[in-house]
N, C-alpha and C positions, 0 to 999 in steps of 0.2 A: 504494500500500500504506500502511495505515494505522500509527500507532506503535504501537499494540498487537502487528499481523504482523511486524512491523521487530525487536520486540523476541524475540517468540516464534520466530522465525527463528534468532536469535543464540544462544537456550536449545537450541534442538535441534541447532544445531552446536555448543555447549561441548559435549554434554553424546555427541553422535558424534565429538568429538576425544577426550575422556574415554577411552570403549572402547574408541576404534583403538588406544591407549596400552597400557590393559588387556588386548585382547587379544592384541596384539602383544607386551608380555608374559609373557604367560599361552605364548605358542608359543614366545617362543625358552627359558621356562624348563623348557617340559614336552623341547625338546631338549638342553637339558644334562642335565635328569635322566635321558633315555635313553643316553649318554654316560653319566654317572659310575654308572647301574646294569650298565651293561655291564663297566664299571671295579672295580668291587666283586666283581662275579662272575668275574671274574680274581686281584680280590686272593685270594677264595675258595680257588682252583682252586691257586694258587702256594701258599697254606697246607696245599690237602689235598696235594700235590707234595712240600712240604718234611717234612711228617708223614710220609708213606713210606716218603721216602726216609732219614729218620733212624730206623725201624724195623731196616731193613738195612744199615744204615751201619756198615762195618768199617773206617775211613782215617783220618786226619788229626786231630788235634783244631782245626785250624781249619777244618777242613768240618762240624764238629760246632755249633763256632761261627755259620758262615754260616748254617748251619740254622737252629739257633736265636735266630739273627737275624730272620731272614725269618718266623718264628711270631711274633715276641714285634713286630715291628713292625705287624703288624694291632691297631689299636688303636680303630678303628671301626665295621668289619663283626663285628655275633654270630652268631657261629656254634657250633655244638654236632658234636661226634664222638661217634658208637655203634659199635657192631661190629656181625657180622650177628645179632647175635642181639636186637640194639636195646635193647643194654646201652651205658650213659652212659658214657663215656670221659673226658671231658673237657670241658668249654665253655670259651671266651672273647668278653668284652664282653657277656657275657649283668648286669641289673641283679644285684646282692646279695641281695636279697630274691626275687629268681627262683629266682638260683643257689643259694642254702643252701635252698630247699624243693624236694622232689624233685618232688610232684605237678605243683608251677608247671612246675617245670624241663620235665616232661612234655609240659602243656599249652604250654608255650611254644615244644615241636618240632612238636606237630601242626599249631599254625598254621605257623609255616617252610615245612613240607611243603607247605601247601596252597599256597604263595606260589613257592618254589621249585624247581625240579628237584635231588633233593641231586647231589651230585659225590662219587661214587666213587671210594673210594684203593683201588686194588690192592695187597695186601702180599706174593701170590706164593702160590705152592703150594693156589693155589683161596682162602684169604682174602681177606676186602675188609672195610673200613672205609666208614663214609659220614659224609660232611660236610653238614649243613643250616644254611643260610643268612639270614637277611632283609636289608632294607633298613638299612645306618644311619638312627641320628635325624637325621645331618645329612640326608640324600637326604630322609628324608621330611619334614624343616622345608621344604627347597628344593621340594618337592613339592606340598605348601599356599603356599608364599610369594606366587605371584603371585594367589591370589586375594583373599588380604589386601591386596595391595599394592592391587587393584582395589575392593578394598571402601573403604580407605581414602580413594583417587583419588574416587572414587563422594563421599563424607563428605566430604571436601574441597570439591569442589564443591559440595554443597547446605549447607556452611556458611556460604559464600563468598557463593553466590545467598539465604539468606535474609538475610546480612548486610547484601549490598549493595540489598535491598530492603526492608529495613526503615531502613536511613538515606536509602536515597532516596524512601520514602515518606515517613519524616519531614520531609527538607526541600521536598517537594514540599506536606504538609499548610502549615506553615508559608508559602509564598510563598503556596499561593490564601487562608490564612488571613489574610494582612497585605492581597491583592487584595480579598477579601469587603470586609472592613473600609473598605477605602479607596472601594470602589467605592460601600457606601452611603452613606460620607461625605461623597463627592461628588455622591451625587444627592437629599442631604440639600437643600441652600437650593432649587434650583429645581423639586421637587417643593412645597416648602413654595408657592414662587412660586405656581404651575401652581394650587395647590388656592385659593388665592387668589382669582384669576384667575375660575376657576371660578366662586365665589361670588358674584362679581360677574355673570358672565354669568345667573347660573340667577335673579339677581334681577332683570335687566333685563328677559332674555326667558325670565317659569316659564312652565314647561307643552311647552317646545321639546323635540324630538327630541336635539338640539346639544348643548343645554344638558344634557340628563337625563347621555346617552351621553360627555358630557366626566369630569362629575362620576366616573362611573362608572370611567372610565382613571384620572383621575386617585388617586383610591382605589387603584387596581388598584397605582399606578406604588407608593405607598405604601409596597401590601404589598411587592411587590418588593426595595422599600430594605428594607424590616424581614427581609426570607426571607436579601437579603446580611448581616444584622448577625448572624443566628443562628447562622452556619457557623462553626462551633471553639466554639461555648459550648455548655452542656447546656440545654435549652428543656426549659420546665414543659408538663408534659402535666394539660389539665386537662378533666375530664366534660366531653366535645362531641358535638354533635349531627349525626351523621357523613352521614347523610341531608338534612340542609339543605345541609352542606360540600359533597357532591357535588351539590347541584344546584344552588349558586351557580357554583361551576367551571364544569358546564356551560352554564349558562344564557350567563357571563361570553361563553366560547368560544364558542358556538352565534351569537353576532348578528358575529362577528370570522372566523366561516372563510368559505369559497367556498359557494354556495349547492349546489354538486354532490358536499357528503359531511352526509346525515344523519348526526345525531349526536343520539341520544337517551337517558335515563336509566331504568333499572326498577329503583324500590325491591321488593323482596319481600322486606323486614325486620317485624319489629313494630315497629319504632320504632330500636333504635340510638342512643338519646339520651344514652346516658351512657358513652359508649367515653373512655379517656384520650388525649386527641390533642394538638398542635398548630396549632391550623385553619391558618396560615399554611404551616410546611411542608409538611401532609399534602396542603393545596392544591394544593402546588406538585406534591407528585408525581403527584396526577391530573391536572394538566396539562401534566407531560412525559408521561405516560404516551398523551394524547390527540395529544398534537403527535405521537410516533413511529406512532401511529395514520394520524395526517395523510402523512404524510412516507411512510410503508409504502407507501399506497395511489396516491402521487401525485395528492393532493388529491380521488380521487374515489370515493367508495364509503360504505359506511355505518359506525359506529361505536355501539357500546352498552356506555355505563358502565352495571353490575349490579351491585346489594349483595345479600348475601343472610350471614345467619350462622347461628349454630349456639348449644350453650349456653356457649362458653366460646371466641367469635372472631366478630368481625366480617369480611368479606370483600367486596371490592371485584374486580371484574373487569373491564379495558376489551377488548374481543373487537372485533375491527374484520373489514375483507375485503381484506386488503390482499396483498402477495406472498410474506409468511410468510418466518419465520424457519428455518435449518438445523440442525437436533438439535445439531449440534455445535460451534455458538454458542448452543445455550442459555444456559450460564455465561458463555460470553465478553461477550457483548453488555454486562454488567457492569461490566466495565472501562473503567478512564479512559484516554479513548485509542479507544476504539471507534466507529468511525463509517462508514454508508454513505453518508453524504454526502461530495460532493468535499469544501463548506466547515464541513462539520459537525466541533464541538471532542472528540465523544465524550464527555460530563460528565453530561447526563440522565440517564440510567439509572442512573449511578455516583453520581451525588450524591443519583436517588430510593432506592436500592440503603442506603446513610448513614442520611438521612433514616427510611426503615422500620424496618431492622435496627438501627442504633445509638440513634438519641433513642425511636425507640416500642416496639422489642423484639420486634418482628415479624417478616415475611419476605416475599419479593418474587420470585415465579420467572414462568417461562414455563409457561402451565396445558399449553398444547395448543397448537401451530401444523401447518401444512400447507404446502411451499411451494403458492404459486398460490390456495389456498385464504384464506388468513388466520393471525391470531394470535390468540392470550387469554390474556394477563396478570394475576394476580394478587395480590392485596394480603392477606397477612393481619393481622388486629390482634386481641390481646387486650382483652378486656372490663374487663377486672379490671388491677388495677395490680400 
């Protein structure tokens, strides 16, 4: 498993620990809430009791008390008393601006109603009273809590994961940025050597196969050094002529692969001569673009870089016949870290991905694949700067 799976693995289990939390929860709070509504509808039921029973209360004055102990401690559940004629009697806990308007006050038993069963005071002799109820606002704060608490949990996490991926992209750009460096640094003097070397040979023996095809690496190794010195700077995009670029790539590639994968170019542009590029990077990502062509196919089958544009985009397509990419690695394949190779570093794609989108302002997806069939990749680039 690659680090990309490795990583993507560990997102889908944060993020299934996340919800086991949130829904868990989410259940033991919707159980306390059915608990303290059950609780409320008791406290209810002991207010319409004690109401009653102080209707016909002839004894004691401290039963008169307890009574009116027992009203005056509901301090949470609103409730509203009418008679039968669904005349207002009285509320408590109802808001002030409910209670001093009558219409509110109104509107504010018809919803009760629809929420509660009221509770029936009998006062004897064929009278009765009724009591309507709702929820406290404590019950229904505890009633949304847990899916704030979930939402939060949710926000947490994706603060936590863009965090820890944006510092660990940063010091991930930084170390390959100090490696680019270092790396053309070092193959600074014995590329120097090599071209050297070179011109020596191509003067002893012109006209040679050896000689021509040395010269030619050696150029190539060059670029190479120059494509590592680019990486973390901004490179000047200047009027290039995007149809030679592709067909030196190919030509380069074409005497360097296996004799058993065609590999052929179709301009069907007018020209293309004046796109803003980097010849050196935009090289390079038609020849990662070829190589994952190569590597698809396992070395055998055909390949066709195509240009073709429009009035306002140049476009580049390598279409091969290889084993084709899964719809749902489209995007991934993108990522650093992506690789079907056992030894492969997964960086081609991600660094042609750079390369398009960041220095030329372009875009770089998967056009169409099949598995079994093949793939085709596309390059777009503006004309215009």
């Amino acid at each position: 498993m690659n680090i990309y799976r490795k990583k993507l693995v560990w997102q889908v289990l944060l993020l299934i620990f996340a919800v086991i939390i949130g829904f868990g929860s989410l259940l033991y709070t919707r159980d306390l809430v059915g608990k303290l509504k059950e609780e409320e509808r008791k406290k209810a039921e002991l207010w319409a009791e004690a109401t009653r029973r102080l209707v016909g209360l002839s004894g004691s004055p401290d039963d008169f008390d307890f009574l009116f102990r027992i009203i005056e401690d509901n301090t949470t559940v609103p409730v509203i008393l009418i008679d039968s004629r669904q005349n207002i009697i009285s509320q408590r806990n109802i808001p002030a601006g409910i209670a001093s308007d009558t219409a509110a006050l109104r509107r504010e038993l018809k919803r009760m109603d629809k929420r509660n069963e009221p509770i029936i005071v009998d006062l004897g002799n064929g009278a009765v009273n009724y009591i309507y109820y709702r929820e406290s606002t404590l019950l229904r704060q505890l009633r949304i809590y847990p899916y704030v608490q979930l939402g939060v949990i949710l926000l947490f996490i994706a603060i936590a994961y863009i965090a820890f991926n944006s510092s660990r992209s940063a010091e991930q750009n930084q170390v390959w940025l100090g490696l680019s460096r270092e790396t053309a640094h070092q193959l600074g003097t014995p590329t120097s050597s090599l071209s050297a070397w070179a011109e020596i040979i191509r003067s002893r023996y012109p006209g040679t196969d050896i000689a021509e095809e040395l010269s030619v690496d050696v150029e190539r190794l060059g670029s190479v050094v120059e494509r590592f010195s680019l990486i973390g700077s901004k490179p000047k995009l200047l009027p290039g002529d995007l149809p030679a670029l592709a067909e030196k790539t190919v030509t380069y590639m074409h005497k360097r692969i296996g004799s058993t994968v065609d590999l052929q170019i179709a301009n069907e542009t007018a020209g293309c001569s004046e796109v803003p590029l980097n010849p050196v990077l935009l090289g390079w990502v038609i020849e990662n673009l070829v190589k994952n062509s190569i590597d698809a196919m396992k070395g055998a089958g055909s390949i066709t870089v195509r240009l073709s544009e429009n009035d306002q985009e140049a476009i580049i397509d390598v279409e091969d016949t290889g084993k084709g990419i899964p719809r749902k690695d489209f995007k991934t394949i993108f990522k650093p870290g992506y690789s079907t190779r056992e030894r492969g570093w997964g960086l081609g794609l991600s660094l042609s991905k750079r390369i398009v989108e960041e220095y030329h302002k372009g875009r770089i997806f998967v056009l169409h694949s099949e598995p079994g069939k093949g793939s085709c990749m596309r390059v777009v680039l503006q004309k215009k700067k």
